[in-house]
Backbone as CSV, one residue per row, in Angstrom:
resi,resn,N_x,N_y,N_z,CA_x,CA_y,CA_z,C_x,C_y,C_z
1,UNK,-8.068,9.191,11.832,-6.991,9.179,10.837,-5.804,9.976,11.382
2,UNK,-4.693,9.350,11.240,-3.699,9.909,11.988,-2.130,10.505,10.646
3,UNK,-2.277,12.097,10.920,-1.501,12.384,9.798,-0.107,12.539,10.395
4,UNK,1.188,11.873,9.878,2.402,12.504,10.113,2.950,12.861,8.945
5,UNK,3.287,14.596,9.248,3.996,14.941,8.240,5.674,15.336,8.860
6,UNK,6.508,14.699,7.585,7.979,14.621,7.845,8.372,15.519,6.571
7,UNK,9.755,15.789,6.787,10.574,16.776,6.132,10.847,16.091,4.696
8,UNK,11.572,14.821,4.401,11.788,14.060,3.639,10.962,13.148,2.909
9,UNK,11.616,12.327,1.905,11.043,10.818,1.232,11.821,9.956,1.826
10,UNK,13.048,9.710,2.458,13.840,9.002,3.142,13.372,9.000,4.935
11,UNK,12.893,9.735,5.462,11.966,10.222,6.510,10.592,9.281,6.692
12,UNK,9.942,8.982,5.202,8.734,8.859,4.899,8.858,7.362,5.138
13,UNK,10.019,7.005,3.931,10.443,5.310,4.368,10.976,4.951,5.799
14,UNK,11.647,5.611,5.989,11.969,5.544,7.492,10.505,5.133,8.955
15,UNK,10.075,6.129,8.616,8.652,5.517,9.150,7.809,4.443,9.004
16,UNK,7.576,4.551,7.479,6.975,2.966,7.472,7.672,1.738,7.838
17,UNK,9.055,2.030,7.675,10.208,0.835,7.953,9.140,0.461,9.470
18,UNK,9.635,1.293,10.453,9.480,1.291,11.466,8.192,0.767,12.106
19,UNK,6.850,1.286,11.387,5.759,0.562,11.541,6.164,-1.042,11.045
20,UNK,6.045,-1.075,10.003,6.241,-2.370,9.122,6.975,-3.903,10.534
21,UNK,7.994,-2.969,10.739,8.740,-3.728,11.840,8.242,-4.214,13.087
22,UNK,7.224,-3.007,13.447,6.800,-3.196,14.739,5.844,-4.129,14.687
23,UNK,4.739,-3.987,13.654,3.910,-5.284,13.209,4.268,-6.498,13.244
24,UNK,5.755,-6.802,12.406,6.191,-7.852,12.036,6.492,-8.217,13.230
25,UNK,7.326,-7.863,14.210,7.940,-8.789,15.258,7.132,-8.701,16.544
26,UNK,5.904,-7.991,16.854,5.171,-8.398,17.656,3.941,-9.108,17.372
27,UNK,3.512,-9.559,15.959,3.326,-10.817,15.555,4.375,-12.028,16.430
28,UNK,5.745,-11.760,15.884,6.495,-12.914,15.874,6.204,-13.225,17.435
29,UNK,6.720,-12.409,18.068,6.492,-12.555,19.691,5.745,-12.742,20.274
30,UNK,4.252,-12.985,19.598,3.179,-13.490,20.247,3.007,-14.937,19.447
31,UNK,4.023,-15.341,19.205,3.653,-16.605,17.879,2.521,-16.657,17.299
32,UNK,2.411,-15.159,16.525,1.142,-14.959,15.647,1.709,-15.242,14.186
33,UNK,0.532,-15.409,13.211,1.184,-15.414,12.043,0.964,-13.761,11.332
34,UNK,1.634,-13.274,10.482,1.515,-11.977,10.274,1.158,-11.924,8.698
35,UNK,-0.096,-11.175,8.272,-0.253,-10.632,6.688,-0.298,-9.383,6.084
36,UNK,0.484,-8.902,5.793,1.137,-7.704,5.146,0.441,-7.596,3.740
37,UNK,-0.225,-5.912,3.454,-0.806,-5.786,2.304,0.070,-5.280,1.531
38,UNK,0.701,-5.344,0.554,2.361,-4.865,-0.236,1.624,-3.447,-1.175
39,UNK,2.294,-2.684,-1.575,2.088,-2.200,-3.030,3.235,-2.105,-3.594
40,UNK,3.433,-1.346,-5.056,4.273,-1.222,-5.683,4.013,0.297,-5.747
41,UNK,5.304,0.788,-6.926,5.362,1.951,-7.756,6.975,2.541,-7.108
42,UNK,6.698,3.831,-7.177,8.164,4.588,-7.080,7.780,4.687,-5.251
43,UNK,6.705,5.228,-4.612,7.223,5.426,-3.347,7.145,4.338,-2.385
44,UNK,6.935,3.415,-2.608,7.351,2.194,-1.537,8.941,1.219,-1.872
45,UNK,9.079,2.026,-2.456,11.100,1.262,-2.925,11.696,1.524,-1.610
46,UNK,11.604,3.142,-1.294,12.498,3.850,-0.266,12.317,2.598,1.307
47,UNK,10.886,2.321,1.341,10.493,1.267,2.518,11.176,-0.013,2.223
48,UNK,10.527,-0.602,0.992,11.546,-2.293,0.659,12.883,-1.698,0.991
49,UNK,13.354,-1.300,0.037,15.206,-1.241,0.463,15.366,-0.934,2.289
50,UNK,14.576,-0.469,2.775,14.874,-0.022,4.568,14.787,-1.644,5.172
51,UNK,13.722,-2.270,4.805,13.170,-3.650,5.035,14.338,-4.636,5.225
52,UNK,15.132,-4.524,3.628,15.865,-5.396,3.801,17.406,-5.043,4.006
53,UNK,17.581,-3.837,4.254,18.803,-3.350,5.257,18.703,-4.094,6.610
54,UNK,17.319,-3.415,7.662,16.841,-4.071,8.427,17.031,-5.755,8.787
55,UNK,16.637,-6.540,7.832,16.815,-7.885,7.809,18.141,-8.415,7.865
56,UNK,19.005,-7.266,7.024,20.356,-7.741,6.455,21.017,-7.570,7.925
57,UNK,20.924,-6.558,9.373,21.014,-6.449,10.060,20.464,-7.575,11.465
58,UNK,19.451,-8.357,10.989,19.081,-8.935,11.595,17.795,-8.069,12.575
59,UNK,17.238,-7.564,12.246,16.267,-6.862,13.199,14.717,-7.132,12.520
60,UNK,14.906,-7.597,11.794,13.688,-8.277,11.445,13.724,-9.533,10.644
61,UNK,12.697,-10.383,10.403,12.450,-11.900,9.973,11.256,-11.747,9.212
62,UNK,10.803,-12.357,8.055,10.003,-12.795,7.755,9.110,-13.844,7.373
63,UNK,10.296,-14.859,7.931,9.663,-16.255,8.521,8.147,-16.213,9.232
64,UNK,7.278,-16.587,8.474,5.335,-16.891,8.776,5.149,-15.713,9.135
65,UNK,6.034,-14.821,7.590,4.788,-13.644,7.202,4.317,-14.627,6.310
66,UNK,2.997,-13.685,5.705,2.123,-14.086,4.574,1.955,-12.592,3.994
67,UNK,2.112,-12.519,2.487,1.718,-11.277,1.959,0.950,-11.173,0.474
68,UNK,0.348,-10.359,0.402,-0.943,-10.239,-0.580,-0.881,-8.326,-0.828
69,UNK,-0.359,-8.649,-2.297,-0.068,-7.685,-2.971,-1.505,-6.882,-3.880
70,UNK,-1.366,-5.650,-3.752,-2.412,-5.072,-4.091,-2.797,-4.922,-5.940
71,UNK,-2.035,-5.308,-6.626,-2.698,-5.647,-8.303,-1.649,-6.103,-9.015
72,UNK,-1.797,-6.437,-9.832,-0.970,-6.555,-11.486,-1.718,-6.255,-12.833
73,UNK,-0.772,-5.689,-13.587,-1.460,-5.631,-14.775,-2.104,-6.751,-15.372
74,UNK,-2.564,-6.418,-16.653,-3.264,-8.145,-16.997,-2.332,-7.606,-18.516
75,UNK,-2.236,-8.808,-19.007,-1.079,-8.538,-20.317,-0.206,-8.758,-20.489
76,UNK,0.509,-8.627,-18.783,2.196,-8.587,-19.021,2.576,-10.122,-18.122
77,UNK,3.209,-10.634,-18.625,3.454,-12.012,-18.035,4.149,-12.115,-16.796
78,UNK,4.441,-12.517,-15.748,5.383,-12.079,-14.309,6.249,-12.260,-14.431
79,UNK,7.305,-12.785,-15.707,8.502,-12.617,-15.679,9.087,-10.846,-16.223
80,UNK,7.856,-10.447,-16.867,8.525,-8.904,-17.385,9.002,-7.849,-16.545
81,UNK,9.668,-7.530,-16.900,10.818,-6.551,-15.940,9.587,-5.077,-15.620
82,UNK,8.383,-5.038,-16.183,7.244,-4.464,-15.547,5.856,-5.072,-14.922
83,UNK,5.956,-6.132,-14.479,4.928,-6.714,-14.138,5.380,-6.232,-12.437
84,UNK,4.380,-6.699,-11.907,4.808,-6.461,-10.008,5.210,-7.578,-9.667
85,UNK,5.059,-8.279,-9.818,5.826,-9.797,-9.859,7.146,-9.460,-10.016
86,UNK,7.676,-9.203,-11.120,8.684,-9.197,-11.203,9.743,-8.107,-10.170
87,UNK,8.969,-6.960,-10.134,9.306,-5.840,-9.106,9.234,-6.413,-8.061
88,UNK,8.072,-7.201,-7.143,8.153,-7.350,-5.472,9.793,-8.292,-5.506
89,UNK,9.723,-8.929,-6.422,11.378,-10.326,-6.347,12.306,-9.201,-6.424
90,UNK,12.030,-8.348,-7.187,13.376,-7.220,-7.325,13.751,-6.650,-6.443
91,UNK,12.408,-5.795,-5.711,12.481,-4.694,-4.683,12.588,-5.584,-3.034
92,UNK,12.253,-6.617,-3.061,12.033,-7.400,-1.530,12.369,-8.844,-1.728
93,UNK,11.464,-9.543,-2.164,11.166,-10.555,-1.819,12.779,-11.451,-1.927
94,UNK,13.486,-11.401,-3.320,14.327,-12.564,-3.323,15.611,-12.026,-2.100
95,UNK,15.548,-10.573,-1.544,16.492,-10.680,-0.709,16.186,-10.672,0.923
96,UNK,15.126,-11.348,1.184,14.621,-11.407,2.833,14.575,-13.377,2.888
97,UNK,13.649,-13.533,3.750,13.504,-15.292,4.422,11.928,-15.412,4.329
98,UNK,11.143,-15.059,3.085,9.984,-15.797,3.378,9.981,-17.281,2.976
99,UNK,8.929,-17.359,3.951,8.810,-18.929,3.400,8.169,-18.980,2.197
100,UNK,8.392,-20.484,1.495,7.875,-20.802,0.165,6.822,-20.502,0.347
101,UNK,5.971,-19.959,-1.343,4.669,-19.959,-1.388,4.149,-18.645,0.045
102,UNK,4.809,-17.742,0.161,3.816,-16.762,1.223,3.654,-15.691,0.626
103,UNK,4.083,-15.483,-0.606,3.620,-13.997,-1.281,2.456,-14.577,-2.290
104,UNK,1.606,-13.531,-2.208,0.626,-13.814,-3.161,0.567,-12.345,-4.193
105,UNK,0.418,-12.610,-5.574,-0.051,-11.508,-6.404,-0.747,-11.635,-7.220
106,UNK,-1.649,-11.173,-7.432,-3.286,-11.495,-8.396,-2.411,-12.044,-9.367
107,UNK,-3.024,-13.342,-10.005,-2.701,-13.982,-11.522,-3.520,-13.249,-12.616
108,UNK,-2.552,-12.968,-13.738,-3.554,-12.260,-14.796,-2.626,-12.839,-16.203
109,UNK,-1.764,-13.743,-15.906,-1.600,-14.168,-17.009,-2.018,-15.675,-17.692
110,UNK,-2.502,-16.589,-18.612,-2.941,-17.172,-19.048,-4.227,-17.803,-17.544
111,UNK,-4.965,-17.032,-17.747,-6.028,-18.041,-16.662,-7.081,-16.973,-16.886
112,UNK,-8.074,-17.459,-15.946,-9.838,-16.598,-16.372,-9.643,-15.961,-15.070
113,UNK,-9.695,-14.351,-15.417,-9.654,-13.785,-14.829,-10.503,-13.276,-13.477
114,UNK,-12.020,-13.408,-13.942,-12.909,-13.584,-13.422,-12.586,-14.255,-12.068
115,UNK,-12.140,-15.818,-11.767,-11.749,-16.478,-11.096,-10.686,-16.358,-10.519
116,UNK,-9.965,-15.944,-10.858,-8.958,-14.954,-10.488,-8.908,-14.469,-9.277
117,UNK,-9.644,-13.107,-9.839,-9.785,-12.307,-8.518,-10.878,-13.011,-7.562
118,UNK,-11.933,-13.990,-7.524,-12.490,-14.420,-6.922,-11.403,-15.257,-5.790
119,UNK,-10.943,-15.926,-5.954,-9.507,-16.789,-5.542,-9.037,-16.225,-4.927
120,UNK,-8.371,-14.945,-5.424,-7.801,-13.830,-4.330,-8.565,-13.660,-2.728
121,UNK,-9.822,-13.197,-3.709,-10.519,-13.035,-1.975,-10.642,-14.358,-1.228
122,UNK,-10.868,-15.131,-1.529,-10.853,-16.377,-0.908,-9.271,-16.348,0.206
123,UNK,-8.424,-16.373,-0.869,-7.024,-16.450,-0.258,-6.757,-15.678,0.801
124,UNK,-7.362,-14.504,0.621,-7.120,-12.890,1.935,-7.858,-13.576,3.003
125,UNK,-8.795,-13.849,3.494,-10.043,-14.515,4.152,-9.401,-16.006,4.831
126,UNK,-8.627,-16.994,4.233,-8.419,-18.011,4.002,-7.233,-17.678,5.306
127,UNK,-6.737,-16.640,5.206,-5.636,-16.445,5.959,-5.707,-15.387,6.786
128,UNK,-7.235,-15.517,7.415,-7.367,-14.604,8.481,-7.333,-12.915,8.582
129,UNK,-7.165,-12.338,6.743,-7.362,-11.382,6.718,-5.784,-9.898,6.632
130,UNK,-6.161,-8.922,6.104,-4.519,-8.411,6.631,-4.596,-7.476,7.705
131,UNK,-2.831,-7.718,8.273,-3.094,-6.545,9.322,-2.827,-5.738,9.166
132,UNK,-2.217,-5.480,8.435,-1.147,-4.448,7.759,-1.187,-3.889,6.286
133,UNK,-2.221,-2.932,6.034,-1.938,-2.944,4.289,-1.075,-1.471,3.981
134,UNK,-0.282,-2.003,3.329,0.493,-0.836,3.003,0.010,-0.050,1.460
135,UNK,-0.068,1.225,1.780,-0.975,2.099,-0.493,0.211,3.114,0.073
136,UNK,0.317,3.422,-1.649,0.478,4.358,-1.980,-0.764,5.329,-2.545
137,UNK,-0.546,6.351,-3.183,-2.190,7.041,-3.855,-1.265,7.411,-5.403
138,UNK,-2.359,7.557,-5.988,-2.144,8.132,-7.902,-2.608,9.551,-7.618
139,UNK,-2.318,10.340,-8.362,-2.268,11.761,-8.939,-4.034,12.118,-8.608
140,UNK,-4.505,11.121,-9.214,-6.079,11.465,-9.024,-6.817,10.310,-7.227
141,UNK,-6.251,10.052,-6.778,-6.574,9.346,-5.589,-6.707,8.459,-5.455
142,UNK,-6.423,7.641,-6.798,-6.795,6.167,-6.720,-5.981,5.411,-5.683
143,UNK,-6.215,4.543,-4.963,-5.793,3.341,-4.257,-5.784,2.158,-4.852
144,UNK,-4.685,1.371,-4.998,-4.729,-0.370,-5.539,-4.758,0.415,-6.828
145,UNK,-5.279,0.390,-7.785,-5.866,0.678,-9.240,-7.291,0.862,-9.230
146,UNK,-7.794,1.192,-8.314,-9.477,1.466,-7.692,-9.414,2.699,-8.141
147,UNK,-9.945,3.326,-9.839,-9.714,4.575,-10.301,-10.893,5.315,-9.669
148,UNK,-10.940,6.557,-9.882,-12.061,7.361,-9.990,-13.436,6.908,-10.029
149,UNK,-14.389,6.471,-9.741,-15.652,6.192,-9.900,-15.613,5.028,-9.277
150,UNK,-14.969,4.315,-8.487,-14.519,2.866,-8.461,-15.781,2.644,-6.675
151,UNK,-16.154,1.642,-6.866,-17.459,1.619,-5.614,-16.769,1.360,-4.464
152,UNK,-17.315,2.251,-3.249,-16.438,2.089,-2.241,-17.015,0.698,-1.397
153,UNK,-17.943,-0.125,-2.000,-17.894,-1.354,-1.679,-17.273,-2.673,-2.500
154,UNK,-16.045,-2.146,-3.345,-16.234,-3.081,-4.645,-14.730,-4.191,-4.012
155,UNK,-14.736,-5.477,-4.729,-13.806,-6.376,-4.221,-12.800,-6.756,-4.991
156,UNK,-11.768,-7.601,-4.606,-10.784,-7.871,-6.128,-11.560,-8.386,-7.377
157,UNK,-11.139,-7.178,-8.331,-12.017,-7.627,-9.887,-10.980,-6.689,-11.001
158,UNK,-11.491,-6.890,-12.461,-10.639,-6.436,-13.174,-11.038,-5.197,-13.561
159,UNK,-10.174,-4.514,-13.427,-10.256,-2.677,-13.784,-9.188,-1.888,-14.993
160,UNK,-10.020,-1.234,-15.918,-9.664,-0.263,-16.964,-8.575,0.740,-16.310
161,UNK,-7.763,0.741,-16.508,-6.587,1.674,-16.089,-7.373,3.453,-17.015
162,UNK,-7.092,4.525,-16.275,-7.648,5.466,-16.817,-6.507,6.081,-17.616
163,UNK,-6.700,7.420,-18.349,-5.382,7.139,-19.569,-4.342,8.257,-18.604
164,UNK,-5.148,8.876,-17.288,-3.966,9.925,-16.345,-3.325,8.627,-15.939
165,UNK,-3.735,7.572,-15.488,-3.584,6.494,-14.731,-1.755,6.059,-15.628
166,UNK,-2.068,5.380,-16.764,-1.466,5.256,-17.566,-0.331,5.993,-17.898
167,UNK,-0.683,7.490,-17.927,0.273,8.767,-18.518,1.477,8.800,-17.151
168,UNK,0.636,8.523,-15.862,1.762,8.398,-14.664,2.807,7.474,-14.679
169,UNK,1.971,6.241,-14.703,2.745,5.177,-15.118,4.144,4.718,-16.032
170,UNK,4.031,5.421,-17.218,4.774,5.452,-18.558,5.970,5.527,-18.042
171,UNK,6.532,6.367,-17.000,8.217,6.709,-16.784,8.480,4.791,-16.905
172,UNK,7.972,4.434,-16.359,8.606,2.845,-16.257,8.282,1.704,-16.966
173,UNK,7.819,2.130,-18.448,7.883,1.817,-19.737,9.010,2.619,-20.869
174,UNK,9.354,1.351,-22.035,10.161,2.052,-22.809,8.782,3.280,-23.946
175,UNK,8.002,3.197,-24.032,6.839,4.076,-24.577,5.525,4.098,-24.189
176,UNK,5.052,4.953,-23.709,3.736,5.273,-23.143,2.611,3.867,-23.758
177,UNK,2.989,3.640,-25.210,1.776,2.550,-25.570,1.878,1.674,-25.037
178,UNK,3.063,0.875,-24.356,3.212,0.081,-23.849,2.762,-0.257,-22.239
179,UNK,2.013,0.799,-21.776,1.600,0.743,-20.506,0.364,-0.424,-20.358
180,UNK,0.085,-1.212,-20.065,-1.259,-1.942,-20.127,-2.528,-0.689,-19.893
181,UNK,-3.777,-1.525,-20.461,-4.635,-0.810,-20.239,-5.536,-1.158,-19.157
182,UNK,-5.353,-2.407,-18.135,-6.087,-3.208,-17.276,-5.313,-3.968,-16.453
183,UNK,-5.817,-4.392,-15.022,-5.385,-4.642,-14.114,-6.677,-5.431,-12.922
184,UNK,-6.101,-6.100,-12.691,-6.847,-7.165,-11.598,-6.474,-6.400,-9.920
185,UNK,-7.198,-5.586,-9.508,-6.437,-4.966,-8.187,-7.833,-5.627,-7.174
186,UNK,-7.095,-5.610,-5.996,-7.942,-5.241,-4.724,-9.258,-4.169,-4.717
187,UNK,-10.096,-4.603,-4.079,-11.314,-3.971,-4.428,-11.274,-2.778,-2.922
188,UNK,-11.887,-1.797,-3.040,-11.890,-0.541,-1.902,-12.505,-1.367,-0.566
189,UNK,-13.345,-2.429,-0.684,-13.384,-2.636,0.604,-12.840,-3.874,1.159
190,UNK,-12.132,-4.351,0.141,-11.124,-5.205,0.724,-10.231,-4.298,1.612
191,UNK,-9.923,-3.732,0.778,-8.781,-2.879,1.775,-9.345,-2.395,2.819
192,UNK,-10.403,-1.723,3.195,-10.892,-1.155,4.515,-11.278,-2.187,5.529
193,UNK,-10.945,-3.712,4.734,-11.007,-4.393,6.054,-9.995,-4.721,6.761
194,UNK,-8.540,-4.070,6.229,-7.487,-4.381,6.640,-7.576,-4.125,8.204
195,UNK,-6.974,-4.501,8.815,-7.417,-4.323,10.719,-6.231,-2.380,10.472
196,UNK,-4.848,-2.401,9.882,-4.435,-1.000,10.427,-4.099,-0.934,8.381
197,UNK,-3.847,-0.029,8.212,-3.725,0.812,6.923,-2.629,2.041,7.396
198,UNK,-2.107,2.074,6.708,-0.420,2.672,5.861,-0.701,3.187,5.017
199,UNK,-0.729,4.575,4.586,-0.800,5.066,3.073,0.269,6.301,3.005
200,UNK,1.599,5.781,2.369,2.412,6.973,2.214,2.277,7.275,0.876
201,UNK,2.816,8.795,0.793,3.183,9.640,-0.010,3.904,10.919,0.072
202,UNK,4.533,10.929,-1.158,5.865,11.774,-1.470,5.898,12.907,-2.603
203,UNK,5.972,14.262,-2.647,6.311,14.867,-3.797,4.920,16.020,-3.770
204,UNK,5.154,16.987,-4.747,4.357,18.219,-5.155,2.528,17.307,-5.483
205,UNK,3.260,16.335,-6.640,2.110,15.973,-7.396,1.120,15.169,-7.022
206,UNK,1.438,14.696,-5.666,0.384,13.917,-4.865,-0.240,14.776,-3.941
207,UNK,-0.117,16.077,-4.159,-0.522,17.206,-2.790,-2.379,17.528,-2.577
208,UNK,-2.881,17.198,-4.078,-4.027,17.115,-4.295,-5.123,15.863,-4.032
209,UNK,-4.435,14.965,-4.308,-4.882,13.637,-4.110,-5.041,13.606,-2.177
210,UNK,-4.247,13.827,-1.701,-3.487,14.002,-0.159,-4.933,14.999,0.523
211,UNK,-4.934,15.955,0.076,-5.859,16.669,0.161,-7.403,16.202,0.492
212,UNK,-7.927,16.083,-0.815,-9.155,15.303,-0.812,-9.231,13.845,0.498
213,UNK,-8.382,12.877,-0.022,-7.871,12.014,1.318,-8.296,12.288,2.250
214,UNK,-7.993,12.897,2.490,-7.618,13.503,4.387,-8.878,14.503,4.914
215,UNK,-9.326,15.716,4.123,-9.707,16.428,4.437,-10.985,16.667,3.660
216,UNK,-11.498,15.471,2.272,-12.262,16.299,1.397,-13.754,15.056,1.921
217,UNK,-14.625,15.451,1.302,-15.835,14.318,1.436,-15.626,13.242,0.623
218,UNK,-15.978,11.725,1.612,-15.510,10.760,1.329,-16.802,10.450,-0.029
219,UNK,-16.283,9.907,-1.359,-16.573,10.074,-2.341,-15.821,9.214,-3.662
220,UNK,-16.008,8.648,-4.534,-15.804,7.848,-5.469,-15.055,8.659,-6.281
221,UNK,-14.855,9.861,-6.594,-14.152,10.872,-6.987,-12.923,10.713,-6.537
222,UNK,-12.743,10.560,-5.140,-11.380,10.508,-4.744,-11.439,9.270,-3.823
223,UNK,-10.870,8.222,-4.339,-11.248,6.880,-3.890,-10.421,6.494,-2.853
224,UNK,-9.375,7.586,-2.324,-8.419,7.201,-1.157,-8.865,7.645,0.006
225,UNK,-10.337,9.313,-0.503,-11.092,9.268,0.513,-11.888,7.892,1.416
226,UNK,-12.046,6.667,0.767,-12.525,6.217,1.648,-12.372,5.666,2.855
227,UNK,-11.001,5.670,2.945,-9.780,5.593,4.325,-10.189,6.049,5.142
228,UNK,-11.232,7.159,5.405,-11.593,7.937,6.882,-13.035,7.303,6.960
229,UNK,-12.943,6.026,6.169,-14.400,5.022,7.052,-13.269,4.008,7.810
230,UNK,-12.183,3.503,7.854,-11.445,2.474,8.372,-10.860,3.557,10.071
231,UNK,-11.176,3.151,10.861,-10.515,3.678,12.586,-8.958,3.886,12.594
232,UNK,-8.436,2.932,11.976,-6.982,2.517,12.102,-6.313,2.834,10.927
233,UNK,-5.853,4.078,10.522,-5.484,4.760,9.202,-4.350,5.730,9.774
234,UNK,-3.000,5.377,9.062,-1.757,6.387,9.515,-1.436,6.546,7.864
235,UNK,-1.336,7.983,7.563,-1.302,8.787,6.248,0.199,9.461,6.603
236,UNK,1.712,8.945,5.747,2.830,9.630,6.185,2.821,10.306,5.366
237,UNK,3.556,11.715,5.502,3.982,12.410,4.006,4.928,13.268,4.151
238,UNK,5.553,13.217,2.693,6.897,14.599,3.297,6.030,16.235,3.177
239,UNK,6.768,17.301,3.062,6.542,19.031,3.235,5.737,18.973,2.073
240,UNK,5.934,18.189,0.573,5.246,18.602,-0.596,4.097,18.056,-0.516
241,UNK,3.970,16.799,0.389,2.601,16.100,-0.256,1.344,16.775,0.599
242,UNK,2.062,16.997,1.952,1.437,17.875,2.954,1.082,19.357,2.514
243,UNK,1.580,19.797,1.257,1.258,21.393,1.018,-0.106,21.800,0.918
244,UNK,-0.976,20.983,0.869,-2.245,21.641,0.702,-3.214,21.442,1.403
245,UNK,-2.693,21.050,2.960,-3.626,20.479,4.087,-4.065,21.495,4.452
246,UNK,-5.302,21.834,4.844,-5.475,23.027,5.335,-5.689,23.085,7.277
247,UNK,-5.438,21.595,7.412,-5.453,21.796,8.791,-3.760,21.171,9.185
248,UNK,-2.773,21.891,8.323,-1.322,21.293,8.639,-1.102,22.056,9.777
249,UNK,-1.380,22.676,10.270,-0.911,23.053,11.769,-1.033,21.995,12.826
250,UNK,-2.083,21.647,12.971,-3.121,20.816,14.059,-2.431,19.524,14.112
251,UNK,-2.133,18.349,12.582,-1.482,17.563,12.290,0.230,17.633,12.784
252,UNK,0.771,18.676,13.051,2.325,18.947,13.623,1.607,18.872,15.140
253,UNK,0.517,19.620,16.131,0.543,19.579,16.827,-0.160,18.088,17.427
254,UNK,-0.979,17.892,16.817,-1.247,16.365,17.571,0.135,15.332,17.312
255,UNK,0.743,15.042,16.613,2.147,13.927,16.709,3.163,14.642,17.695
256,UNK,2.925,16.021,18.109,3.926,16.475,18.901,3.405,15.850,20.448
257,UNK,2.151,16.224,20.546,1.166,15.291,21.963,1.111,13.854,21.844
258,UNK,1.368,13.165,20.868,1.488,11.713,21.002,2.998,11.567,21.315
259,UNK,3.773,12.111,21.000,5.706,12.086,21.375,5.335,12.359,22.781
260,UNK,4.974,13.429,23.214,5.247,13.628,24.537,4.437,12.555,25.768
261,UNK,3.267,12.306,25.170,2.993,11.077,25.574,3.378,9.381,25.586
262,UNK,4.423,9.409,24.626,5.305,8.370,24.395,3.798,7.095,23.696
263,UNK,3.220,7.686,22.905,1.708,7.061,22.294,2.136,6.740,21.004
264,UNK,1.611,5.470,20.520,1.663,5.406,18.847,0.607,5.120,19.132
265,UNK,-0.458,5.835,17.740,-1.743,5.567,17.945,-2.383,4.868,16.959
266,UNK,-1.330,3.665,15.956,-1.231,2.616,15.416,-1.587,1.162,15.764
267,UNK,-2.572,0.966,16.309,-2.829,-0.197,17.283,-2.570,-0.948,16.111
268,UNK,-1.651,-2.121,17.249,-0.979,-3.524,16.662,-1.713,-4.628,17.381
269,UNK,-2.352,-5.675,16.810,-3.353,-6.339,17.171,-2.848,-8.067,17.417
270,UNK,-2.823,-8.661,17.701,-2.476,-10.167,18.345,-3.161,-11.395,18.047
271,UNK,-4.372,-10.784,17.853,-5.593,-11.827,17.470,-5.347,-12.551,16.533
């Protein structure tokens, strides 16, 4: 597991930009096709908006990406100005070049859910799998909406939002009741089959979650611990999220030995 800690949240996006990119166009250059694992919330905006600066610049394409987004609520229809649907078109999608039909986001409105998420996995699989999944983490460690207790073998299925889960959530509701109580996400070992994994985070209040992550026993308690079973795991974070590492020394000195070695130790894969 490879930790970089940076000064900033603009730092933080900056980095993933940069991974994100390097994926994308050495796909392109091997005429591979490329599948990107998306999330939502407040700290992957800072990355979309870099994305499509980037694009707007011409330094990246997303012509035969394919992408598969990590949940949606169930409740809220994909036109609502809180569904992720509606956010990925906001935050990315309607201002880059994918092709028709290459984003995928769990269906949870009028259909059986059950089948649903079954479909999903089919679809991830169907398309060779991702290379790239990008998380954020929740207050309590969740990944995707994979809360607390959530099996670190479990697959896309429908999950009880917990009420911290919820209480985080609320800034981006007009009233806390209005938060859904359920969600169709990616299951924990979907994600650990991603071939490389991305998990940023930003701020005081993720310093605990960050913690456990990185340094605590891998455990259903803290479900982002299960990232240190996947080889290929880069954890960015700014000064706050990093405050409670207890091996933050070691983490400044190993990225200082990969610089001087001119090493990213992000393997980008071709296959």
């Amino acid at each position: 597991m490879r930790v970089v800690i940076l000064p900033s949240p603009d730092d933080v996006a900056e980095f993933a930009a940069n991974v994100v990119t390097a994926v994308v166009n050495t796909k392109a250059k091997a005429n591979k096709s490329c599948v990107l694992g998306l999330a939502t919330g407040g700290t992957p905006m800072g990355l979309y908006r870099q994305l499509v600066d980037r694009y707007t610049r011409r330094e990246i394409s997303f012509r035969g990406v394919t992408t598969f987004n990590l949940d949606e609520y169930v409740g809220v229809p994909p036109e609502h100005v809180q569904s992720y649907h509606y956010y990925m078109q906001d935050a990315l999608f309607k201002h880059v070049d994918f092709d028709s039909n290459a984003n995928h986001i769990p269906k949870t409105w009028n259909c059986d859910l059950t089948e649903s998420a079954q479909a999903y996995e089919r679809a991830i699989k169907e398309h060779g799998g991702i290379d790239l999944q990008i998380l954020g983490i929740g207050t309590d460690g969740h990944i995707g909406f994979n809360e607390v207790g959530s099996s670190l073998g479990s697959r896309t299925r429908l999950k009880t939002l917990t009420r911290r889960t919820r209480l985080d959530n609320a800034r981006f509701f007009s009233i806390a009741e209005e938060v859904p109580r359920m969600a169709l996400t990616m299951g924990i070992a979907t994600i650990l089959e991603s071939r490389a994994i991305l998990l940023m985070a930003t701020g005081i209040s993720k310093a605990s979650a960050i913690a456990g992550c990185v340094e605590g026993p891998v455990s259903s308690n803290n479900p982002s611990s299960a990232l240190q079973l996947n080889p290929n795991v880069t954890i960015v974070l700014d000064e706050e999220a990093a405050s409670l590492l207890k091996h933050h020394e070691y983490y400044r000195d190993s990225e200082s030995v990969l610089h001087s070695l001119s090493v990213n130790s992000m393997k980008i894969e071709c296959s």
